[in-house]
ZAGUMI-911454 format. One record per residue: x, z negated, y negated of N, C-alpha, C, O in turn. Coordinates in steps of 0.001 Angstrom, whole numbers, plus 524288, in hexadecimal, padded with zeros to 5 digits. Atoms other than C-alpha are relative to their C-alpha. Example, Ala and Ser with C-alpha at 12.3 -4.5 7.8 and 13.67 -1.06 7.14 Angstrom:
BEGIN
8037A80000804A68300C7E1888119480384800007FB50807907FD677FB63;7FCCC8003C804A6835667E41C804247FCFE7FD267FBBE7FEFB7FC7D7F76A;
This chain:
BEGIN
7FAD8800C98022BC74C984260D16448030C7FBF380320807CC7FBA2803CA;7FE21806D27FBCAC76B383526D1EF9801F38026F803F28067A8014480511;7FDA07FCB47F8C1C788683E98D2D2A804DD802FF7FB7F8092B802087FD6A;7FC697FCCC80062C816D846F0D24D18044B7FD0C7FEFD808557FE6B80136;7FC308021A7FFAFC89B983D97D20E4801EE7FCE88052A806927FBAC80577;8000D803C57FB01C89F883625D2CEF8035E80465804CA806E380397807F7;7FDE67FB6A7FC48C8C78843A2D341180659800A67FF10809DA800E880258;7FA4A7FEC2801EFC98CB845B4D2B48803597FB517FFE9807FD7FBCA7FEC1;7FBEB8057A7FD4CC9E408371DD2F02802C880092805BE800E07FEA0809B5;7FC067FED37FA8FCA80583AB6D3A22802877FA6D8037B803517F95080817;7FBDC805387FD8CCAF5782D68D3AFB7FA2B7FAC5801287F6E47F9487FDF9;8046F8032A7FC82CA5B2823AAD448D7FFEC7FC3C7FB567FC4C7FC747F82F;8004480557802E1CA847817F9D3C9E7FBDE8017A7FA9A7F7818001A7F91E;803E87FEA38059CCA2C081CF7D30837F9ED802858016A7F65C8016A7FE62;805637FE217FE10C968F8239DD36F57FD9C7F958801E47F9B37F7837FFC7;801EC805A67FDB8C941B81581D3DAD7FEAC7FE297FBC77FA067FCF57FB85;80046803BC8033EC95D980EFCD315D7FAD3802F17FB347F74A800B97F8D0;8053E7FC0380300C8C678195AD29A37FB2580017804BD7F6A2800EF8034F;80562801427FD99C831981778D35347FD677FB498000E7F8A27FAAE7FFFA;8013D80467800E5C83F0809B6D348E7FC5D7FE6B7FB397F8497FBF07FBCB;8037F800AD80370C7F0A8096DD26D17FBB28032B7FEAB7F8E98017A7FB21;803718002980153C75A681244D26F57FAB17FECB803F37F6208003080362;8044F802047FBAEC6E9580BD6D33827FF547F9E67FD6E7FC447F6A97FF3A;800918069A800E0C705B7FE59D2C1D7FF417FDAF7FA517FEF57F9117F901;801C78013A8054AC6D8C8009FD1D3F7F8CF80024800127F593801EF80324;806BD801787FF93C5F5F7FCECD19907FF85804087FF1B7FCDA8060980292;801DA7FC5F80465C5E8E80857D104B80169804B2802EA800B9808CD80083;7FDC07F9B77FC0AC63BF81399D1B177FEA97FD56805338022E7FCD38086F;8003E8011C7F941C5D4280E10D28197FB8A8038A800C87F92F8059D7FD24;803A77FD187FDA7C53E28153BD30E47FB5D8000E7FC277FA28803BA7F94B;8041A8011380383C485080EB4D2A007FE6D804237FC007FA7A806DE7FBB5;7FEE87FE1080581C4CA781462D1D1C7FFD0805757FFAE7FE21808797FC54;7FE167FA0F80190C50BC8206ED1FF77FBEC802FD802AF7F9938012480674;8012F7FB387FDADC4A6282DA2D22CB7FF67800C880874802D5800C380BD2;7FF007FE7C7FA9AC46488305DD30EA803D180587801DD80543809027FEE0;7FAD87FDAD7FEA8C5042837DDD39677FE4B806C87FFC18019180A3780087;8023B7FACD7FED0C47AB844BFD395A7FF7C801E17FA127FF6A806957F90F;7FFBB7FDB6804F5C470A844D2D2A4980561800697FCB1805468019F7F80A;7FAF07FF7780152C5663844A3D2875800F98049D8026280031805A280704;7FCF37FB257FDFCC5C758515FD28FB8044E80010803B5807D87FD0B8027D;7FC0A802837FD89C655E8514DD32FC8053A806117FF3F8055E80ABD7FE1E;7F9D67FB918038CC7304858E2D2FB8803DF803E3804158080C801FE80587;7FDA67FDDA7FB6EC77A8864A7D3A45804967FFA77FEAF805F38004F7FA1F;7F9587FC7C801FEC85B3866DCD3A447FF65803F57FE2D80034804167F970;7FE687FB508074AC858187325D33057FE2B7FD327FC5A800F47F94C7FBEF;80194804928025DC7E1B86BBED2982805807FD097FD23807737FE4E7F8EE;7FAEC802408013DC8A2E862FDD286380421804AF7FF72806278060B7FB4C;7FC217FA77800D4C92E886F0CD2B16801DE802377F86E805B3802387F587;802887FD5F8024AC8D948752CD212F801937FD707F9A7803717FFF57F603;8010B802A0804A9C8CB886A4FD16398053E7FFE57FCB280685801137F837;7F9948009F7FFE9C9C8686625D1AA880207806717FD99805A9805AE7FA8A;7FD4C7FB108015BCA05087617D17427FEC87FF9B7FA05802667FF8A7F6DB;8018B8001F80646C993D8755AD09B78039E7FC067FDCD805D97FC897F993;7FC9A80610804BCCA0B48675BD05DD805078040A7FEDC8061B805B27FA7A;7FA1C7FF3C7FED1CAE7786D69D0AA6802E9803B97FBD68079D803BE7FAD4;7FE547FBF2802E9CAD8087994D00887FFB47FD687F88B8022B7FF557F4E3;801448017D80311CA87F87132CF5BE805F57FC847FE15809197FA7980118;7FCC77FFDD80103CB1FE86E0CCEB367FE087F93A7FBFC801567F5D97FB17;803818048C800C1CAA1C86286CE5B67FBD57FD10802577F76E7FEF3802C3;803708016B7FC63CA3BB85946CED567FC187F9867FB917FED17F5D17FA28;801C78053380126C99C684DADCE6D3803CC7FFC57F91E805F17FBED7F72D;7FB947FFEB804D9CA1B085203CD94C8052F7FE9580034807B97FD8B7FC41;7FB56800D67FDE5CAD9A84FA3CE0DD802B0804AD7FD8A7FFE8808457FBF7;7FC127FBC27FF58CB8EE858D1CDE9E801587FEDD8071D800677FA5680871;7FE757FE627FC12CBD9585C75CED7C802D180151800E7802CC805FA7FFB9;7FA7B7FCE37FFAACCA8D85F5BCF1237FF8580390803417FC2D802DE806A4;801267FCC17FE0ACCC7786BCECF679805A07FFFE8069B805E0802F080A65;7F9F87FFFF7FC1DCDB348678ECFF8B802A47FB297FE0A8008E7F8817FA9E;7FE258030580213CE58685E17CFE28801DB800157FAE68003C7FCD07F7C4;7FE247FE97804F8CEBA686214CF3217FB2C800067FB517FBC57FE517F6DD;8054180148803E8CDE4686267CEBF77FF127FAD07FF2D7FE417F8EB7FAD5;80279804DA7FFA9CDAFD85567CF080803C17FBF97FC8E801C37F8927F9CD;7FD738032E801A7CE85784F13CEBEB7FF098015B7FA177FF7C7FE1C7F692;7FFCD7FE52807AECE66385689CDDB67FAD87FD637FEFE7FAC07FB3A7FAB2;805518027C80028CD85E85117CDECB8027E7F9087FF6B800F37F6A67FB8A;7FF8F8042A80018CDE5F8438ACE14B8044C7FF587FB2F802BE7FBAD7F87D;7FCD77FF15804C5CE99584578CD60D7FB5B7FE357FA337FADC7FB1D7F68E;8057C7FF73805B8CDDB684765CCC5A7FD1A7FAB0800B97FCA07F8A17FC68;8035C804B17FEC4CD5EC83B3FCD120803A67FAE97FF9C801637F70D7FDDB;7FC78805067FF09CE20C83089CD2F5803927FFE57FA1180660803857F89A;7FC4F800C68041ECE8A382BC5CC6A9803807FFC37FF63804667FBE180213;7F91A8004E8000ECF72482C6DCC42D801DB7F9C2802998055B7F88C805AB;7FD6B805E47FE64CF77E81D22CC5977FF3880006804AD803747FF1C806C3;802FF7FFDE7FA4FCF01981DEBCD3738036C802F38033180514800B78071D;7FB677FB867FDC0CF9B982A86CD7EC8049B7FC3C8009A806F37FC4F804CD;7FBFB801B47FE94D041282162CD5BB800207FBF3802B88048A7FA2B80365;80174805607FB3ECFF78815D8CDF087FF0380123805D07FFA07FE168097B;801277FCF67FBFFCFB8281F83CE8FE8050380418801C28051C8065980601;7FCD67FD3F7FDAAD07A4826D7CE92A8053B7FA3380120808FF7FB8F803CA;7FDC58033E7FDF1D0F1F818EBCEABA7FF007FCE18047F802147F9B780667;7FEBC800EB7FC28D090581666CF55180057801B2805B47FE068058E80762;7FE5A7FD6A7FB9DD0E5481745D028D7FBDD8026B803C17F7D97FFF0804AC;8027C7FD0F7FE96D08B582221D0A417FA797FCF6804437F5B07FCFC803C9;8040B801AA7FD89D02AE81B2BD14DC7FE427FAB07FEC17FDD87F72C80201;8046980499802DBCFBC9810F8D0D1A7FBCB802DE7FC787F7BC8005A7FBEA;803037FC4280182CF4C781C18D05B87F9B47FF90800F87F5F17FEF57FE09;805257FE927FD15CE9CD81D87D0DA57FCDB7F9477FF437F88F7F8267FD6D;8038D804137FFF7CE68380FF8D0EC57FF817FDE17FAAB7FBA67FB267F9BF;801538029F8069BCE84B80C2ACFEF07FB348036A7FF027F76A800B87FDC9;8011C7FA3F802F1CE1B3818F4CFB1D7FAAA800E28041C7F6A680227801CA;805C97FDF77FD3BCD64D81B7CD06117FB0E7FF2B7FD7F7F886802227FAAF;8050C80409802A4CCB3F81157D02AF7FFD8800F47F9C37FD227FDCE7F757;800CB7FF6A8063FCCCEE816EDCF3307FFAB804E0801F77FCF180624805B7;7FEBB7FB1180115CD0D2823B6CF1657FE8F80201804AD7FA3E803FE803F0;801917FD557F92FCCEFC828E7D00FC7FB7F7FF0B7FFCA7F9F6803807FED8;8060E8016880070CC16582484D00727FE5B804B47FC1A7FCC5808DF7FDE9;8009A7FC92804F0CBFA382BB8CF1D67FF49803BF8029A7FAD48056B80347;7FEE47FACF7FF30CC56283789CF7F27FB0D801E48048F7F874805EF80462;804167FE637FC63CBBF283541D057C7FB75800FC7FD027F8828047A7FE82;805F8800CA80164CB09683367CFDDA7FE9C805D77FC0D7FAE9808CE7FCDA;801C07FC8D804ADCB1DB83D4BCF08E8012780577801D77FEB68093E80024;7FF3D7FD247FDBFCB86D84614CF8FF7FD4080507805327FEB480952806CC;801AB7FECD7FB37CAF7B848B4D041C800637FF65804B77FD3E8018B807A7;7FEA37FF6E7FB72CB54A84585D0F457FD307FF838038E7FED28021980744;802538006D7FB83CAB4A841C7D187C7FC0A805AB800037FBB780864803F7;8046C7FC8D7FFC0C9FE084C3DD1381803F8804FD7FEC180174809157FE9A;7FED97FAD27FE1CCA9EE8570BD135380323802FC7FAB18001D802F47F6F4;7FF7A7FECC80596CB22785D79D0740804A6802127FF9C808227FFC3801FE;7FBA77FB8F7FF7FCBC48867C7D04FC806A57FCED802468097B7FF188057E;7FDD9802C67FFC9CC64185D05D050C8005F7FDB5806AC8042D7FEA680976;7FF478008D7FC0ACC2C98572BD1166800DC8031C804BC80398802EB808AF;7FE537F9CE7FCB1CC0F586427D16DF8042D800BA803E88045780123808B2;7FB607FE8F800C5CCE7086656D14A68022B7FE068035480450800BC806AC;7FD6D805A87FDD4CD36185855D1A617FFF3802AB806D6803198039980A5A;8031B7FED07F9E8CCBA585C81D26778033C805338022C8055E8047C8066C;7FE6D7FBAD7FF22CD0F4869EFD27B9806607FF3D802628090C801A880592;7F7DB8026C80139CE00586398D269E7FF7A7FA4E80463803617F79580512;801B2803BD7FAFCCDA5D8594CD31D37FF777FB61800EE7FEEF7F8CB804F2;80304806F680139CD72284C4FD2A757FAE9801C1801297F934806027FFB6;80721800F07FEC9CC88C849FDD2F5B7FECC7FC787FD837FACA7FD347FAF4;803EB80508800D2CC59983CF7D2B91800CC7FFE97F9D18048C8026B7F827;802F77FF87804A6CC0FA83B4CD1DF9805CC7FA227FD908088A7FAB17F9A7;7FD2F804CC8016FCC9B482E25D1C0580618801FE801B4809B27FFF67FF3F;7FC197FEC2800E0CD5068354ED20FE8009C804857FBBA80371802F47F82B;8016D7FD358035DCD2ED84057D18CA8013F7FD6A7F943804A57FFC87F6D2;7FE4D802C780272CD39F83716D0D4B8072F7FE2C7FF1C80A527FF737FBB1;7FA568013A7FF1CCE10183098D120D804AD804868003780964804017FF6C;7FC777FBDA80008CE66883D93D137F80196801C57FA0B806148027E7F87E;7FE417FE6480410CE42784196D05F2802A67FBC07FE40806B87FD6D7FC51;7FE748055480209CE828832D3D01C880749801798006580AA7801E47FCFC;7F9707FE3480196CF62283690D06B1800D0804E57FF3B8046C8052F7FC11;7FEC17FBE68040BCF6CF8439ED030B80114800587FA668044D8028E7F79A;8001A800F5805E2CF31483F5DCF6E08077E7FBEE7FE1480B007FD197FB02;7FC45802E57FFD8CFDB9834B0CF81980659802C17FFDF80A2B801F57FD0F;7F9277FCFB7FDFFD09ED83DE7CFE4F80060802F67F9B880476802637F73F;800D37FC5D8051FD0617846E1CF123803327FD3D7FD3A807787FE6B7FB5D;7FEB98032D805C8D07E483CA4CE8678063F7FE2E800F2809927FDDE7FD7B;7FA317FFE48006CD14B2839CCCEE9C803B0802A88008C807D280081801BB;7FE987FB8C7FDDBD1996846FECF092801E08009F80493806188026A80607;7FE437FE457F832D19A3847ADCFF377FB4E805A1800917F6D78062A7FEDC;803937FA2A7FDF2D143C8560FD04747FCA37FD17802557FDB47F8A2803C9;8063C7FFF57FBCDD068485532D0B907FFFF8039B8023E7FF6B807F78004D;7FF537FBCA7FA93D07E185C02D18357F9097FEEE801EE7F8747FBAD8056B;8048F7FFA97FF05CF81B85D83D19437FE817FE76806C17FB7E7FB0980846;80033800597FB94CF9DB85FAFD27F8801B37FCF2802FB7FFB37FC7180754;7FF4A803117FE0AD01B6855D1D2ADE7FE197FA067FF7C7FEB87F6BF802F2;8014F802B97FF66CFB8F84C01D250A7FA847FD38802017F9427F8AE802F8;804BE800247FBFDCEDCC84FC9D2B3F800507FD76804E17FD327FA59806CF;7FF73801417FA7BCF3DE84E24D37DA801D87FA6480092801AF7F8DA8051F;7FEC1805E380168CF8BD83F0ED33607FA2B7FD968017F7F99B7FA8380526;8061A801787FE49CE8E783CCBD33977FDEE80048803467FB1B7FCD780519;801997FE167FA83CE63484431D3E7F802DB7FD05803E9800367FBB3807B4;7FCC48057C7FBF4CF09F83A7CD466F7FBCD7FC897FEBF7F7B37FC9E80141;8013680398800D7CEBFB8307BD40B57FAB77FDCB800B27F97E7F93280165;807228003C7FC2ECDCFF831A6D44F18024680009805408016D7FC4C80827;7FF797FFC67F90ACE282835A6D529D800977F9AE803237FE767F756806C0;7FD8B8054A7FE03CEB0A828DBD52B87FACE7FD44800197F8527FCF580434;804708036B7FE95CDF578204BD4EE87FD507FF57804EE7FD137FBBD8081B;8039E7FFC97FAA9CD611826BDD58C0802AF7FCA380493800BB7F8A78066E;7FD8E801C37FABBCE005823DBD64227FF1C7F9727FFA77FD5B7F667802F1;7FFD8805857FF2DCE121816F1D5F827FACC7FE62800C77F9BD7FCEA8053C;8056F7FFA77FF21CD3CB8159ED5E997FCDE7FEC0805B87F9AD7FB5E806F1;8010D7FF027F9EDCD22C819ECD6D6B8024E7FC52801C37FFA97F8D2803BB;7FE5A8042E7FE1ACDCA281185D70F67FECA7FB49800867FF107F8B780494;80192806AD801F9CD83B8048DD6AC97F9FB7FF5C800357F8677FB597FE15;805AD8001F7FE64CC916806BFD6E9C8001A7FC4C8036D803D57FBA080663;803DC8028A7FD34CC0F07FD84D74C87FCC6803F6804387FA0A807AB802D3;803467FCA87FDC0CBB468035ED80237F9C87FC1E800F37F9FE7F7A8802BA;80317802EC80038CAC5C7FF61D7F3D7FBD47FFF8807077F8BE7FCB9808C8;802E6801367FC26CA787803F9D8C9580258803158055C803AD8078B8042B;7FD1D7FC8B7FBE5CAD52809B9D99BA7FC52801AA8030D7F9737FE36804C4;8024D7FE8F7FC47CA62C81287DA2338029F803D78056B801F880894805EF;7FE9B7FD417FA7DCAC3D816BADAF9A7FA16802D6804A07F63A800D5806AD;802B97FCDB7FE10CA5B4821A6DB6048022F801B780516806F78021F8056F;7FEEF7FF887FBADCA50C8253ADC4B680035807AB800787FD0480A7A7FE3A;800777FAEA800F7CA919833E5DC77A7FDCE800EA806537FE1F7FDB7809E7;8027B7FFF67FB94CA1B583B28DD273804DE80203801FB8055180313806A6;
């Protein structure tokens, strides 16, 4: 179950930080655990396989599962209280994400599925959010534009995310540390 989840961690930081602890908890170190020949180890189909079963499933962990946006916001309607709707639709769009992630965006990553796979994220994925934390933020203002009657242009606001990873990366590249140079002689 440990390789499978580990397999389905995409973003480095979080694989590091899930390798970190389980090379450095007493209770999950080598010692402890199972030798490497008596752990099943998990093919891609395997995973394939597991990810196709979540995606059709309409309950996950006694979850309800949204099946699209429009599911997900009627899903979030039903869950958020009238008083809460009205604190969330006062505030301004791009502060959203950051009031609202670490509660509710979390909730949604976690009860939702997003990392192990679920009609919902599916969906996200299909429409060209990838990351599990954007995925979240997306519904966060969707949810948000709803509540203040602004349309949700699905496609356009995929492609807001999809910048917005690109931008990072570049910056990313740009503002790197280079740690080692190797110049090579050509024949």
């Amino acid at each position: 179950m440990i390789k499978l989840a580990l397999h389905l961690i995409k973003q480095p930081v979080l694989y590091t930080i899930c390798m970190f602890c389980l090379t450095n908890m007493p209770f999950l170190s080598a010692q402890s655990a199972p030798a490497e020949a008596d752990t099943p180890a998990f093919t891609e189909s395997e995973i394939n396989r597991e990810y196709q079963e979540r995606i059709k499933k309409d309950r996950i962990g006694g979850v309800y599962i949204p099946k699209n946006l429009d599911d997900a916001i009627t899903e979030l309607d039903k869950k958020i209280e009238p008083a809460s709707r009205l604190k969330i639709k006062a505030l301004p769009e791009d502060s959203v994400c950051a009031v609202l992630h670490f509660r509710l965006g979390q909730w949604m990553i976690s009860g939702w599925s997003f990392y192990e796979g679920s009609r919902i994220s599916h969906y996200l994925k299909s429409a060209g959010v990838t990351y599990p934390d954007d995925m979240a933020d997306f519904l966060l203002i969707a949810y948000h534009r709803k509540l203040n009657g602004i349309p949700v242009n699905i496609r356009d606001l995929a492609t807001e995310f999809k910048n917005k990873r690109k931008r990072e990366h570049q910056d990313r590249i740009k503002n790197g540390t280079v740690i080692s140079e190797t110049v090579r002689k050509r024949n």
